[in-house]
C-alpha atoms as an extended CHARMM CRD file, in Angstrom:
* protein
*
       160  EXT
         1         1  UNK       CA             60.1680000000      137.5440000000      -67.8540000000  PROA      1               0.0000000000
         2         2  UNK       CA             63.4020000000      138.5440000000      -68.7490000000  PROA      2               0.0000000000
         3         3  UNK       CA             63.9190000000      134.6680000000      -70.8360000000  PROA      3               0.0000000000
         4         4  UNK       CA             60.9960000000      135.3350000000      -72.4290000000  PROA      4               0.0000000000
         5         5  UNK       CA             61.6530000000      139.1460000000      -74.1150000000  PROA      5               0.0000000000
         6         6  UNK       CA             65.2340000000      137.1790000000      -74.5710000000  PROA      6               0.0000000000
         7         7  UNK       CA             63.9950000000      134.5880000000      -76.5410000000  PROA      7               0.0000000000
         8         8  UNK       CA             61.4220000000      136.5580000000      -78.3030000000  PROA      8               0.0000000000
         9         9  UNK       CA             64.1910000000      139.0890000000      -79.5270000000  PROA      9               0.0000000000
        10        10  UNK       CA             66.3390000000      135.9790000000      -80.3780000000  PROA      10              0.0000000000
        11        11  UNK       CA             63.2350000000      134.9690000000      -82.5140000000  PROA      11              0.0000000000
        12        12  UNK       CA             62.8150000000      138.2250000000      -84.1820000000  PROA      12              0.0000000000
        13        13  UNK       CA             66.8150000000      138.5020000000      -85.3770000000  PROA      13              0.0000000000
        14        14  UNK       CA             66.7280000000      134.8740000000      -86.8600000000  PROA      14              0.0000000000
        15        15  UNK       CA             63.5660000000      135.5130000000      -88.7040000000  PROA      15              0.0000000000
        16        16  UNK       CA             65.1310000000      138.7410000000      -89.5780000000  PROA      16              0.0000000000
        17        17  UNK       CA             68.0500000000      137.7970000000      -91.7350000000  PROA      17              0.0000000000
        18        18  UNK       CA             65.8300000000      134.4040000000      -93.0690000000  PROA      18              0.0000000000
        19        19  UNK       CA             63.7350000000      137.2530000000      -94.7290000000  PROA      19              0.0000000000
        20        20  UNK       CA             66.8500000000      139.1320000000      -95.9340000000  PROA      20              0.0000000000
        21        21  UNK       CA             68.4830000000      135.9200000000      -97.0090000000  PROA      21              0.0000000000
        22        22  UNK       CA             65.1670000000      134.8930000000      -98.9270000000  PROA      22              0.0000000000
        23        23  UNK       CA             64.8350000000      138.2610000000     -100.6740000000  PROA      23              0.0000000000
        24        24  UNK       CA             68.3700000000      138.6600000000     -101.1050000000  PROA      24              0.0000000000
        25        25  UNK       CA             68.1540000000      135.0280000000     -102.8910000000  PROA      25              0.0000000000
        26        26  UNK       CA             64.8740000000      135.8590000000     -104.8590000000  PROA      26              0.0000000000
        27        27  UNK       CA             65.8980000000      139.1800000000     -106.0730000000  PROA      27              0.0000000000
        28        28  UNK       CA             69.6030000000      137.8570000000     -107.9660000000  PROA      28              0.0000000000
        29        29  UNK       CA             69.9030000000      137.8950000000     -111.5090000000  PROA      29              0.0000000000
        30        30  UNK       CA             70.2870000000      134.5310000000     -112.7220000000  PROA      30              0.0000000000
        31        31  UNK       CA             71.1790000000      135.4830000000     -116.2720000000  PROA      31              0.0000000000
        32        32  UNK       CA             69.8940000000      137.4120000000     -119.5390000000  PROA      32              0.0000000000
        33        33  UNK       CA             66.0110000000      137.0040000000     -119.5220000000  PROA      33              0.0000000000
        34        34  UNK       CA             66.0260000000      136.0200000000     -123.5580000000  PROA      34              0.0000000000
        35        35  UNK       CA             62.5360000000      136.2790000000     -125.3710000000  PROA      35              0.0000000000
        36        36  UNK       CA             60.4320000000      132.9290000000     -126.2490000000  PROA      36              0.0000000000
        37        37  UNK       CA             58.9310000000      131.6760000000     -129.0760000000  PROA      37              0.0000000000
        38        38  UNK       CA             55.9740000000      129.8500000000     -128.9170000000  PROA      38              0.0000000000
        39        39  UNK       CA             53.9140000000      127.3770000000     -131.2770000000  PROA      39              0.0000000000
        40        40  UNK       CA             50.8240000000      125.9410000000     -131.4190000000  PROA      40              0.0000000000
        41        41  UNK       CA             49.1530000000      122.9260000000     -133.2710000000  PROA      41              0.0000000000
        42        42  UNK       CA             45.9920000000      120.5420000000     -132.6130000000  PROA      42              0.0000000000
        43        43  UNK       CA             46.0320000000      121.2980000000     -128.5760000000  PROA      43              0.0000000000
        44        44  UNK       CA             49.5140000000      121.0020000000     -128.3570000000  PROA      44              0.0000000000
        45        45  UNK       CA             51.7380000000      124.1180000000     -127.2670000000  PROA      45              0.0000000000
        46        46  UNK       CA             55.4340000000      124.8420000000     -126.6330000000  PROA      46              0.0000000000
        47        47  UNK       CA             57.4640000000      127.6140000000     -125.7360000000  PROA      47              0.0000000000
        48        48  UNK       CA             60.9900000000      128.2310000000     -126.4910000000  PROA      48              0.0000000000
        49        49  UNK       CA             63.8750000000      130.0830000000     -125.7160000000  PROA      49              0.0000000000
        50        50  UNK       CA             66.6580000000      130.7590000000     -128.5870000000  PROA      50              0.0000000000
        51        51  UNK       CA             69.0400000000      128.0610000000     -129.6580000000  PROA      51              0.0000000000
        52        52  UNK       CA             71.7780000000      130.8550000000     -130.2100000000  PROA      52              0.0000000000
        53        53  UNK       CA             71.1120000000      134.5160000000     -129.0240000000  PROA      53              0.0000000000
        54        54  UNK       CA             74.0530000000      137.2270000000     -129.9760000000  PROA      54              0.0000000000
        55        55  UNK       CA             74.7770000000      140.6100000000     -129.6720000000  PROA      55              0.0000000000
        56        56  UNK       CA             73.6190000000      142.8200000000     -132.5680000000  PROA      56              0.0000000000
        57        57  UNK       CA             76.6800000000      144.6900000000     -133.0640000000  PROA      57              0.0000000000
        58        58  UNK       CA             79.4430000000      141.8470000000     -132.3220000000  PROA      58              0.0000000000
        59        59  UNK       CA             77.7180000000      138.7110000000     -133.8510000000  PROA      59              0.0000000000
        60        60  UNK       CA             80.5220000000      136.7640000000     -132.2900000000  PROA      60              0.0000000000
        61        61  UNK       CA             79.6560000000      137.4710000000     -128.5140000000  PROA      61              0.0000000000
        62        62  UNK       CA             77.1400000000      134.7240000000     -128.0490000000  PROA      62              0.0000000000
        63        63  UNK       CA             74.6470000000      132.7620000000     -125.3330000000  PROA      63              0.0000000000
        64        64  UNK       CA             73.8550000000      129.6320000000     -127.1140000000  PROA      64              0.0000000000
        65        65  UNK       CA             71.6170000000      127.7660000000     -124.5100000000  PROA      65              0.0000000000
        66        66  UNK       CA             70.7780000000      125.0180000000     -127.8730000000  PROA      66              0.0000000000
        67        67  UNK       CA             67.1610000000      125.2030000000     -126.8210000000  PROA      67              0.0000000000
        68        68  UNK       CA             64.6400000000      123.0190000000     -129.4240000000  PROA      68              0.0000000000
        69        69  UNK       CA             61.0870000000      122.7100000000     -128.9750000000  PROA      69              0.0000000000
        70        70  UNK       CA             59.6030000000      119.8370000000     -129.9340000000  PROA      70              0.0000000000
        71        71  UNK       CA             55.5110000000      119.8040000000     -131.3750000000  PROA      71              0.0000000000
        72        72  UNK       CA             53.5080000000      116.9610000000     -132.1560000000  PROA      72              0.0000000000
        73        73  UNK       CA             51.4800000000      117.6420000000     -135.6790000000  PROA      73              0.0000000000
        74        74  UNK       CA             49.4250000000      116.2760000000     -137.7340000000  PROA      74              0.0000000000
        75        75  UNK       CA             47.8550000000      115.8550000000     -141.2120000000  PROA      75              0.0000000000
        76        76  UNK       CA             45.2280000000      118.7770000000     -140.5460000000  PROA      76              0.0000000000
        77        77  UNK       CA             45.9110000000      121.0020000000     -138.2310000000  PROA      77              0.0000000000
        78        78  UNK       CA             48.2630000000      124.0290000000     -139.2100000000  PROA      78              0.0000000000
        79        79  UNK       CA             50.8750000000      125.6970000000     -136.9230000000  PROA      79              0.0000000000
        80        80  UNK       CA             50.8500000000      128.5940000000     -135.2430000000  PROA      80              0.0000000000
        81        81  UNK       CA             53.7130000000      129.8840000000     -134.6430000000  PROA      81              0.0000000000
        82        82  UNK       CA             53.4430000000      133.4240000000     -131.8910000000  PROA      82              0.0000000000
        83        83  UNK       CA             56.3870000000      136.1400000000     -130.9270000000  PROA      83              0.0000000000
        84        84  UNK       CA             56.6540000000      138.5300000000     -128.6670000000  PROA      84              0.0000000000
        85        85  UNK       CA             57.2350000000      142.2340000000     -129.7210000000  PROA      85              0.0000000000
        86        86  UNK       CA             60.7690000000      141.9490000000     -128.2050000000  PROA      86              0.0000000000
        87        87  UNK       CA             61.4030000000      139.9580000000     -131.9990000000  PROA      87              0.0000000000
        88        88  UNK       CA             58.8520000000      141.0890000000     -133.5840000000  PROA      88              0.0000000000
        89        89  UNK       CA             59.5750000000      144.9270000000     -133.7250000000  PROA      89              0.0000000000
        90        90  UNK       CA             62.4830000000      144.2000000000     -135.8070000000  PROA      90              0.0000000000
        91        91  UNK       CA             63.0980000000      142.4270000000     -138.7090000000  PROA      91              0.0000000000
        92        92  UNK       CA             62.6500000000      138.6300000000     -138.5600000000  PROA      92              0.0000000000
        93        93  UNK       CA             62.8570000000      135.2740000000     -140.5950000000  PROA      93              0.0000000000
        94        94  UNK       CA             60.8550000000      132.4300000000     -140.8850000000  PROA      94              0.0000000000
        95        95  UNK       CA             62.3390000000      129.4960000000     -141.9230000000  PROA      95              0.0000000000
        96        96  UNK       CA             59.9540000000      126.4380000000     -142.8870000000  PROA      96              0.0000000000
        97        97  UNK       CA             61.9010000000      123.2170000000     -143.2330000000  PROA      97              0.0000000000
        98        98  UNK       CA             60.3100000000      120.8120000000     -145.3450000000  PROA      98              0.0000000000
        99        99  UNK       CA             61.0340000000      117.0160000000     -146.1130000000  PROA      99              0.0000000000
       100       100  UNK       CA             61.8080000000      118.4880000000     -149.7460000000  PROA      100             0.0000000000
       101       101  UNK       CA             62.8400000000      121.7190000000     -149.2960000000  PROA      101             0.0000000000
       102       102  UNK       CA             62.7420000000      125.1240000000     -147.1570000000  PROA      102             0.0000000000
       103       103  UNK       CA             60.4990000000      128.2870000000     -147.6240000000  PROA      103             0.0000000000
       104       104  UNK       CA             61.9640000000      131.7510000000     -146.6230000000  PROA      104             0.0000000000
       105       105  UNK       CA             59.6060000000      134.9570000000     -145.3900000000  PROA      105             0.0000000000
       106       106  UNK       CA             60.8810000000      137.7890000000     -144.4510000000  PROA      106             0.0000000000
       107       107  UNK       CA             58.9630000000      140.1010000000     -142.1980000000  PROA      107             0.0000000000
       108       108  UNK       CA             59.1250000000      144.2860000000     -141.7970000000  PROA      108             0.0000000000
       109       109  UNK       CA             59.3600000000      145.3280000000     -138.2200000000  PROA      109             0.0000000000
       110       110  UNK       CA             55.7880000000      145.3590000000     -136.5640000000  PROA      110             0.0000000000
       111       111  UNK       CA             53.6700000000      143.7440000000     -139.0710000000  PROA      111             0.0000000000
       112       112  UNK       CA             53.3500000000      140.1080000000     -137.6400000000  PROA      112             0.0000000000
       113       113  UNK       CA             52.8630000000      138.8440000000     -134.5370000000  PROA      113             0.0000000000
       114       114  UNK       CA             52.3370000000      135.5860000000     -135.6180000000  PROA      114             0.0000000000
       115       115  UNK       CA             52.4420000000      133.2210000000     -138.6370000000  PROA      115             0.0000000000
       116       116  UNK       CA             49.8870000000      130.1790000000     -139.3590000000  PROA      116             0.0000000000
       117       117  UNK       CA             52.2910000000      127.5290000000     -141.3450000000  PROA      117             0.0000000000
       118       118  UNK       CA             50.3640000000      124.3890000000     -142.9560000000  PROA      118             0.0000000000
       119       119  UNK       CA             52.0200000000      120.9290000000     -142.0320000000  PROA      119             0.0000000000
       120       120  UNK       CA             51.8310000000      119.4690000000     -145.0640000000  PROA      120             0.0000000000
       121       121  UNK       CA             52.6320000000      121.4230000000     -148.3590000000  PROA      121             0.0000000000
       122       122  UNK       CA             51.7540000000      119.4880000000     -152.0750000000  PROA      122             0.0000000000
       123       123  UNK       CA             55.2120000000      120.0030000000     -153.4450000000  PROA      123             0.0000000000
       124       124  UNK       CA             57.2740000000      120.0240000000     -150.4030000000  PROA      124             0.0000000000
       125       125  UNK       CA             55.5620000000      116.7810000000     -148.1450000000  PROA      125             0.0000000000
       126       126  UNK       CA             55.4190000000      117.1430000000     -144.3520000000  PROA      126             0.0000000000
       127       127  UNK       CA             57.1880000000      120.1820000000     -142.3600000000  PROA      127             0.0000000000
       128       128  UNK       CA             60.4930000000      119.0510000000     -140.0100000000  PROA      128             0.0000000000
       129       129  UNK       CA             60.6890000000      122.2510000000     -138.5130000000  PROA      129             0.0000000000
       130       130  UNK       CA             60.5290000000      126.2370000000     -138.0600000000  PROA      130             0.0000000000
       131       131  UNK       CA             62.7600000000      128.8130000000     -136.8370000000  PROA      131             0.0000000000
       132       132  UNK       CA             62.8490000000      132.5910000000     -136.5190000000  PROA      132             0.0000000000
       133       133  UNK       CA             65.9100000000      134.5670000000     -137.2700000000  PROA      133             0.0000000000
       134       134  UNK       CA             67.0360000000      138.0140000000     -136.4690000000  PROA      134             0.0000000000
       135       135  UNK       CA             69.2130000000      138.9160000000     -139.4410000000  PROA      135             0.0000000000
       136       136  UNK       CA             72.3080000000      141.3810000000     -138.7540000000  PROA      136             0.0000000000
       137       137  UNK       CA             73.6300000000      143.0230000000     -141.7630000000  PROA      137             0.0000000000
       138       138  UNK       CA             77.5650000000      141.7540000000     -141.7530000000  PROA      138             0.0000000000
       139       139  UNK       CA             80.4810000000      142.9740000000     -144.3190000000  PROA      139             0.0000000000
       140       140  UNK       CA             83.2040000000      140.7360000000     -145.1920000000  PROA      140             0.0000000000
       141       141  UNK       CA             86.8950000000      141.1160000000     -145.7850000000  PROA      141             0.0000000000
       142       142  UNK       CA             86.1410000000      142.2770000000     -149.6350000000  PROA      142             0.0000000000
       143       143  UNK       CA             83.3590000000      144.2310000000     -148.6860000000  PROA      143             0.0000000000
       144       144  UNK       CA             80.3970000000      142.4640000000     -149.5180000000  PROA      144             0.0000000000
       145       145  UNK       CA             77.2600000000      142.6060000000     -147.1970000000  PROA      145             0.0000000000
       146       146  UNK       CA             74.8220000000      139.8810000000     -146.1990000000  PROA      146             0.0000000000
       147       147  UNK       CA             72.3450000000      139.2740000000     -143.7400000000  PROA      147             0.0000000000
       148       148  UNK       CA             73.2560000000      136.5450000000     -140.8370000000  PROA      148             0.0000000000
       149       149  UNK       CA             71.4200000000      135.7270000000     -138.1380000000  PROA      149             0.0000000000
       150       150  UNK       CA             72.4830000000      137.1620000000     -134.6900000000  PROA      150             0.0000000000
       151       151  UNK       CA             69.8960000000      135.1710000000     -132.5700000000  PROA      151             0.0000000000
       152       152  UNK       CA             67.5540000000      131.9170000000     -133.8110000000  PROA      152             0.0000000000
       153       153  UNK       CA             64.2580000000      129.7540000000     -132.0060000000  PROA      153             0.0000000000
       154       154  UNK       CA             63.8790000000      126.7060000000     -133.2820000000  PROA      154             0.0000000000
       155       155  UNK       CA             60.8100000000      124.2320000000     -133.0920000000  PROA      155             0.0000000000
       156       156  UNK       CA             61.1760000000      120.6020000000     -134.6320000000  PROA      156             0.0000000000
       157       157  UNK       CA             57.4760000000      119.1200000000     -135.5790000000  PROA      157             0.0000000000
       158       158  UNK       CA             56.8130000000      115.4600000000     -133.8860000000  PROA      158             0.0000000000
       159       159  UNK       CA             54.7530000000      113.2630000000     -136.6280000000  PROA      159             0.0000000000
       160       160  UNK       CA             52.3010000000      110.4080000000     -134.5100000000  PROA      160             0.0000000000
């Protein structure tokens, strides 16, 4: 009898600190939980983190994890491109990259959630690419302001 309550104890402290260890291992913070991106075009969806994410106040201390999502397109079927309200309460950029050229929006805090981007424009051929910026107001050394972009998602389009 006594082997037995032994054992069982024995039994009970091993599975004891497994569970602590577990939790212990579940419950660590394995870095800055950064907001995705995510786009959407003829059945095909990605999600993405930011290719460069810095703070808002010192634009040089930076996580750049050079994350790129990657959607196949086609002829007829737009883009959707979705954010979460952690980018799109503030101020934001969309950037359309064309074979000819770009196209800039800028977006108010709170007023889009998401954006539905043609793949092919008549003057500027197929779209490359989007990204989203979050612009920072930044002076330089004679005083002149401009916005630059403190974090950026990036999604390259994938023509069949």
């Amino acid at each position: 009898m006594r082997r037995v309550l032994t054992a069982l104890i024995a039994v009970a402290v091993v599975a004891s600190v497994a569970t602590a260890v577990l939790v212990w291992q579940l419950s660590r913070h394995h870095g800055p939980d950064l907001p995705e991106i995510s786009a959407y075009s003829h059945g095909n969806l990605t999600r993405v983190g930011p290719y460069r994410f810095c703070q808002v106040l010192n634009p040089t201390d930076c996580v750049v994890p050079a994350e790129q999502g990657q959607l196949p397109v086609n002829r007829t079927d737009p883009v959707q491109v979705s954010l979460p309200s952690a980018i799109a309460d503030a101020p934001w950029v969309l950037l359309r990259v064309y074979e000819d050229d770009s196209l800039v929006e800028e977006f108010r805090p709170g007023t889009r959630l998401a954006v539905t981007i043609p793949t092919v424009d008549p003057f500027l051929g197929r779209l490359t690419g989007v990204a989203v910026h979050l612009p920072t107001l930044v002076r330089d050394e004679d005083g002149n302001e401009f916005p630059v972009p403190h974090a950026e998602w990036s999604v390259r389009t994938v023509w069949p």
